[in-house]
C-alpha positions in Angstrom: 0.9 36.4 73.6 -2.6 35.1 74.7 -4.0 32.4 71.6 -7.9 32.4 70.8 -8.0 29.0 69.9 -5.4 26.3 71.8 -6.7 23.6 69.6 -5.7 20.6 66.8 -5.8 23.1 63.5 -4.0 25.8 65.5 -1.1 23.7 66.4 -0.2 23.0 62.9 -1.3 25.4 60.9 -0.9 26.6 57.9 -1.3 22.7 57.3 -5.3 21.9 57.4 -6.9 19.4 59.1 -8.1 17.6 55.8 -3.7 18.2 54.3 -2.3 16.4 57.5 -5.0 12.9 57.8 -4.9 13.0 54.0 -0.7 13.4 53.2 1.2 13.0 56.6 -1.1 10.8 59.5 0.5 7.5 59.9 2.4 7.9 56.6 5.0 10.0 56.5 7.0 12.7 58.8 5.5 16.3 59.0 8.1 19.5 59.4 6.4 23.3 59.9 8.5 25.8 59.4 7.1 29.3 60.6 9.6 31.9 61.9 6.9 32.9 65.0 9.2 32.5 68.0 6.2 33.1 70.8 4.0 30.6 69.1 3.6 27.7 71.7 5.0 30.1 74.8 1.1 30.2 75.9 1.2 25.9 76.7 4.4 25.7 79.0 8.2 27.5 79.6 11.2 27.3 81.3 10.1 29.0 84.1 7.0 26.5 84.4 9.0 23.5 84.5 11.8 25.3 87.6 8.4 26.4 89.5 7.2 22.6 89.1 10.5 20.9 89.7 11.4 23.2 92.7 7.7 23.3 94.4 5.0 20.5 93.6 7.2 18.1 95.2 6.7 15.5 92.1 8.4 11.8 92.0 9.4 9.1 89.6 8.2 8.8 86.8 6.8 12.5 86.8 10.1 13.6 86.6 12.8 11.3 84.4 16.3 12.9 84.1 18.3 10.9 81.1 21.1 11.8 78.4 22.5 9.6 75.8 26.0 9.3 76.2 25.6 8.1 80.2 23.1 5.6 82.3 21.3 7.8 85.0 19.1 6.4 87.3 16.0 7.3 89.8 18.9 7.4 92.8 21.3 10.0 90.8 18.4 12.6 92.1 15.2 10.9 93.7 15.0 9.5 97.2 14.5 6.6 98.5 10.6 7.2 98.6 10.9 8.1 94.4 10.2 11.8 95.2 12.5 13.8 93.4 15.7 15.6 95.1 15.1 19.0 93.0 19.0 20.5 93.6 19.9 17.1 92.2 17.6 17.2 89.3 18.8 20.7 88.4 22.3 20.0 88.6 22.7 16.7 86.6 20.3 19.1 83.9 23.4 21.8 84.5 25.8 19.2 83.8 23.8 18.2 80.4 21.3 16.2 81.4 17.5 16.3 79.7 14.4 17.1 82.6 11.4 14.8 81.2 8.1 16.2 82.3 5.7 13.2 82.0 1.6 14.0 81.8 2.3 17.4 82.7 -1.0 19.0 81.1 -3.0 17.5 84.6 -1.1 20.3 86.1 -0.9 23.2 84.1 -4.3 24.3 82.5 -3.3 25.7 79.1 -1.6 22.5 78.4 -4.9 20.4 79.9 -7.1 22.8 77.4 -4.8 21.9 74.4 -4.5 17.9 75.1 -8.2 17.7 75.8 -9.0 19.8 72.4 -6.7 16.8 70.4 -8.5 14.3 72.2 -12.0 15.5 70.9 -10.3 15.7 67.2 -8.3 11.9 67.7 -10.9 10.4 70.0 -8.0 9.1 72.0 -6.2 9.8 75.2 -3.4 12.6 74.9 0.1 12.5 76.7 2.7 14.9 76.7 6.3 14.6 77.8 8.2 17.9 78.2 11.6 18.3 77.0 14.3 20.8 78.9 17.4 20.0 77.2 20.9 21.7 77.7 23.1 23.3 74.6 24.9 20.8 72.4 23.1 17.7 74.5 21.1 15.0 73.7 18.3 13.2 75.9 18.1 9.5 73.6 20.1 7.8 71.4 18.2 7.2 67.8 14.8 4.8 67.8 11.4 5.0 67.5 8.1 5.8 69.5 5.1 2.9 69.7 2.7 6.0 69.3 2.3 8.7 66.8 4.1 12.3 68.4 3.8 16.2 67.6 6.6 17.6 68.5 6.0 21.5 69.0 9.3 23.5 69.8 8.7 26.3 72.1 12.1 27.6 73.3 15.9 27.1 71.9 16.8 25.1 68.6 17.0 21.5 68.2 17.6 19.6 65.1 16.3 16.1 64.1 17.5 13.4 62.5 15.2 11.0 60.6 16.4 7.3 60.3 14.3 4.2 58.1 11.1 3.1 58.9 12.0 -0.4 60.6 8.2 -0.8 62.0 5.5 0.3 60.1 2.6 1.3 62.6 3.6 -0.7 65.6 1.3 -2.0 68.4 2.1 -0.5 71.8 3.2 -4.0 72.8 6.3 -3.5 69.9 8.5 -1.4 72.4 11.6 0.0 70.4 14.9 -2.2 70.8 18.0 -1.2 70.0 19.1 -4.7 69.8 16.4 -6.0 67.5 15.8 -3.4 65.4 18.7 -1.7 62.8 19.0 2.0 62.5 19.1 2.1 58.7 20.3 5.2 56.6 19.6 9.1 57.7 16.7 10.0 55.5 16.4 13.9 56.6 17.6 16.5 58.7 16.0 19.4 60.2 16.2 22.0 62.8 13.3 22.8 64.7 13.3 26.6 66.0 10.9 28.4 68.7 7.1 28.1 67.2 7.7 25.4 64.8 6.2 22.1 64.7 7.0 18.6 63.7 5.0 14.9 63.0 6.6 11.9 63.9 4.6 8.8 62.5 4.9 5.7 65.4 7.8 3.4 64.0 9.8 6.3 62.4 13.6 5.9 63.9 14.5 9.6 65.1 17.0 11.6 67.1 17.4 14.9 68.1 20.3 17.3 69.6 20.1 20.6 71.4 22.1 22.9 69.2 23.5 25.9 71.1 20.9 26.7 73.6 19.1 25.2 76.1 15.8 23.4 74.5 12.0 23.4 75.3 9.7 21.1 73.6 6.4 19.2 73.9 5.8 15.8 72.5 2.4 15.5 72.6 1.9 11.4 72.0 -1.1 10.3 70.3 -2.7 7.4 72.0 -4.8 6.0 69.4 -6.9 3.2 69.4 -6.2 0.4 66.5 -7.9 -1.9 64.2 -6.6 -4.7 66.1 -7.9 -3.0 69.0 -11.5 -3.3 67.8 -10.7 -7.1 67.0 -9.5 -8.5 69.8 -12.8 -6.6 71.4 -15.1 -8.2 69.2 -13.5 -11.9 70.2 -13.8 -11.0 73.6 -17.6 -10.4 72.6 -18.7 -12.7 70.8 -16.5 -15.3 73.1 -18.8 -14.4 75.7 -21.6 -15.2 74.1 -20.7 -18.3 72.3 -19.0 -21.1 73.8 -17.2 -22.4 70.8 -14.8 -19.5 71.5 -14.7 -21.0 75.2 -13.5 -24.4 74.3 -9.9 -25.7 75.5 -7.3 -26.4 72.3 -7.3 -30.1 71.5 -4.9 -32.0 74.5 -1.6 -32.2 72.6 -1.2 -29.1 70.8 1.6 -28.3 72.0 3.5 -31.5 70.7 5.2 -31.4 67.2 3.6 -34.5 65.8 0.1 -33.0 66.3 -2.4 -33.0 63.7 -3.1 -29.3 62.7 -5.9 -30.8 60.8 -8.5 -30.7 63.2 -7.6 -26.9 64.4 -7.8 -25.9 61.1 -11.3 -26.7 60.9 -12.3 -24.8 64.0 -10.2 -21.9 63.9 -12.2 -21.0 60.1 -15.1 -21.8 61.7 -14.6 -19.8 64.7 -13.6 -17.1 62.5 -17.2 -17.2 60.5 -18.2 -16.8 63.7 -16.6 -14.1 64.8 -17.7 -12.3 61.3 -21.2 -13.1 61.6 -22.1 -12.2 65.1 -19.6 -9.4 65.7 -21.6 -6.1 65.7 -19.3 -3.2 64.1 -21.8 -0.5 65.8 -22.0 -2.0 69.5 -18.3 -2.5 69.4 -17.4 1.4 68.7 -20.3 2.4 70.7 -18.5 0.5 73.8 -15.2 2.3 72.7 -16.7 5.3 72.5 -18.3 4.8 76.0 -15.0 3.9 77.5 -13.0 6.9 76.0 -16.1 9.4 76.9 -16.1 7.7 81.0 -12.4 8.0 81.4 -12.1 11.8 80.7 -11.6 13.4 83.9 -13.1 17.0 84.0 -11.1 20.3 83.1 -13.2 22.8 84.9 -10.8 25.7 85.8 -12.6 28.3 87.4 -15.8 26.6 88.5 -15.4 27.5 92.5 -16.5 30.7 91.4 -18.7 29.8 88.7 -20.7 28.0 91.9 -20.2 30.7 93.8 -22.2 32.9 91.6 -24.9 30.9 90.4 -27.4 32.5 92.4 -26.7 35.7 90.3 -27.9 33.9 86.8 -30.8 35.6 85.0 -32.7 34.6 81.8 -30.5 37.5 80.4 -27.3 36.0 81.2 -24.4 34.8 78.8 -23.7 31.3 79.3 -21.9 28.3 77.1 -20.5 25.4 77.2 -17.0 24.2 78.7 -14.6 24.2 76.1 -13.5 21.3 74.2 -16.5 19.4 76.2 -16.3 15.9 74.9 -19.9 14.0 75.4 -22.8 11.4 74.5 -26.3 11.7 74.5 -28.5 8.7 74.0 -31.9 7.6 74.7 -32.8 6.0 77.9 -35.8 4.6 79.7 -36.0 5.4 83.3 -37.0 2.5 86.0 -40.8 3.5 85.6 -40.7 3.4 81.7 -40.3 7.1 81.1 -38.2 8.2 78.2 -35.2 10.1 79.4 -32.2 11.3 77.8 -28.7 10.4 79.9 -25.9 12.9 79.3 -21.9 10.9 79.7 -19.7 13.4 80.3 -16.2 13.5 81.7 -16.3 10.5 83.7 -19.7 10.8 84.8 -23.7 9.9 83.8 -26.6 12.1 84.9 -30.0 11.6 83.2 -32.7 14.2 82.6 -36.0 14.2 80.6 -36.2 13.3 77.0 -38.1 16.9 76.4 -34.6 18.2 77.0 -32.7 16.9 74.6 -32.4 19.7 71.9 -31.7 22.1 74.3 -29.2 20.0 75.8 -27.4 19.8 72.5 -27.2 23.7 72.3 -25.8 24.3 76.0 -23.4 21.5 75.1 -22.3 22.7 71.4 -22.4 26.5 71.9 -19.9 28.4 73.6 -21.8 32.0 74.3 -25.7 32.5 74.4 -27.8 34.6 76.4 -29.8 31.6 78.2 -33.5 33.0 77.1 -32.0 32.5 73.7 -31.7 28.9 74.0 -33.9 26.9 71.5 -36.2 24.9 73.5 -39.8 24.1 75.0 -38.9 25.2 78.1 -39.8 28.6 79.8 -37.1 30.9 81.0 -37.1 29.5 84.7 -36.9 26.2 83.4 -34.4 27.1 80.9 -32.6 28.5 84.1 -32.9 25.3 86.3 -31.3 23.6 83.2 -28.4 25.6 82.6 -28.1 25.9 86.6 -28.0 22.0 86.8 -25.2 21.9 84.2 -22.9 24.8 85.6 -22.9 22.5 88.8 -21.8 19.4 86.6 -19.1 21.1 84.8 -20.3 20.9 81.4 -21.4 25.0 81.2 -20.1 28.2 82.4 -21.4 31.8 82.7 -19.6 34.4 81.1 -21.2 37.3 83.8 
């Protein structure tokens, strides 16, 4: 079954966009129910994870092998050099172990075009870990995740167990410890069969069990950036701009018969400080800038795509790469010239500033005949445009 759209609203539909940031993100757990077996079986199966196991020649961490009820370690099926032995692997899974399948989507493309589709809608970096779970097994014992998780089942039955809500929202530095942190009471219980979905909100205790067949599921983990992200940025800013922020603590601090006194007069006036020269808009631009320059490229395909750029005509179908995540902003070249500078999946390039509308179609549309495109330029220069993007990875031709 081949999906038109591998994308944020299509993995947890019928619930909208607008239902699931409104009701469930960062609040409460999200079940989906939809009795459509084959509904994930386009992002990964079983017979993905044997041909990865058994021939990409993967090590630890790729590859984790756990269960609950026993301790099993990198040397019960790596070698010495941490690539994986996969007979091992596949036997200790055999005996009721779980396979973990870390950051799998940077080798399978369906999976890369679906994590980089919820990166455009969260504006943070996507992870997934696959599950291959025997029947009647279980991978963890109960806790919770530092990171907000969609869990999509895709083959087998599992069902979940929802605990208390020890942690609201923790920080990725508030790792889950069973010795710290009480289970509490079983709030719900659910069983997630092939094509169904579920939300797991960061600090929500949870387990799960493999009921009596083998399981397949992705937990795509949601990376997001926090308000105390955007903080500690905008000390680190305006610390190195005023030197207040770069003054020792008083000598003695550290003593228990020191005066706080003194600190508490600094500390508010450091944070007046902070409130009047941090800049809201350069700090998310720099974000921005950071999340945009760390996105590798997903260019399946574009060996041929070069291959056959000499064949591109005016009257050629072109668009852009799907789930293209960019900036444009105004520039000033070296002699003064406005220029327009395109960041895109890890890279700059900067063209003239007459180019900017059109660059905004080729980058927004996905199908156009490129003498269609709205712009100043004639056809040849639309050409040499659309060319000079097709070579970047940020277009394709549909010829």
């Amino acid at each position: 079954m081949q999906h038109a759209a591998l994308d944020f609203d299509w993995s947890i539909a019928p619930v909208t966009r607008e239902a699931f940031f409104g009701e469930s993100f960062e609040k409460k757990h999200l079940v989906v129910h939809r009795n459509t077996p084959d509904y994930y079986r386009d992002l990964v199966s079983v017979d993905d994870i044997d041909r990865v196991v058994t021939t990409m020649g993967l090590s630890v961490p790729e590859v984790n092998v756990v269960r609950a009820d026993a301790t099993i370690t990198p040397a019960d099926f790596a070698y010495e050099s941490g690539f994986i032995d996969a007979v091992r692997v596949n036997q200790l899974f055999a005996d009721g172990a779980t396979i973990i399948m870390s950051n799998l989507q940077e080798r399978l493309p369906t999976l890369a075009r679906f994590c980089r589709a919820l990166e455009n809608v969260f504006s943070s970096r996507i992870q997934t870990n696959i599950y291959l779970t025997p029947a009647h097994s279980q991978g963890f014992r109960a806790h919770y995740d530092n990171h907000d998780v969609l869990v999509l089942q895709v083959e087998g039955t599992k069902e979940w167990r929802i605990y208390d809500h020890p942690v609201e929202l923790p920080l990725n530095t508030q790792a889950f410890n069973p010795h710290d942190v009480p289970i509490g009471e079983q709030t719900d219980s659910f069983v997630l069969e092939p094509g169904d979905m579920c939300y797991v909100p960061r600090g929500l205790t949870h387990d799960a069990v493999a009921t009596d067949q083998t399981s397949l599921h992705i937990t795509t983990g949601l990376m997001t950036r926090t308000w105390a992200d955007l903080v500690t940025e905008a000390v680190i800013a305006v610390a190195h701009k005023d030197p207040a922020f770069r003054a020792s603590l008083p000598p003695g601090h550290a003593r228990g018969d020191f005066d706080m006194g003194a600190m508490e007069a600094t500390f508010a006036d450091l944070l007046k400080r902070l409130q009047d020269s941090a800049s809201l808009p350069d700090l998310v631009s720099d974000i921005r800038s950071e999340f945009i320059g760390n996105r590798v490229p997903r260019v399946p395909g574009q060996m041929r795509q070069l291959a056959r750029l000499a064949e591109l005509s005016a009257d050629s179908e072109v668009g852009a790469q799907p789930q293209l995540i960019f900036q444009l902003q105004d520039r000033t070249d070296p002699e003064g010239n406005p220029v327009v500078q395109v960041s895109c999946q890890g890279a700059e390039m900067f063209l003239p500033a007459h180019t900017k509308s059109a660059l905004e179609t080729c980058l927004t549309n996905q199908r156009f005949k490129i003498r269609d495109l709205p712009s100043d330029l004639d056809d040849d220069g639309k050409l040499v445009l659309v060319k000079r993007l097709i070579r970047e990875g940020l277009m394709v031709s549909h010829a």
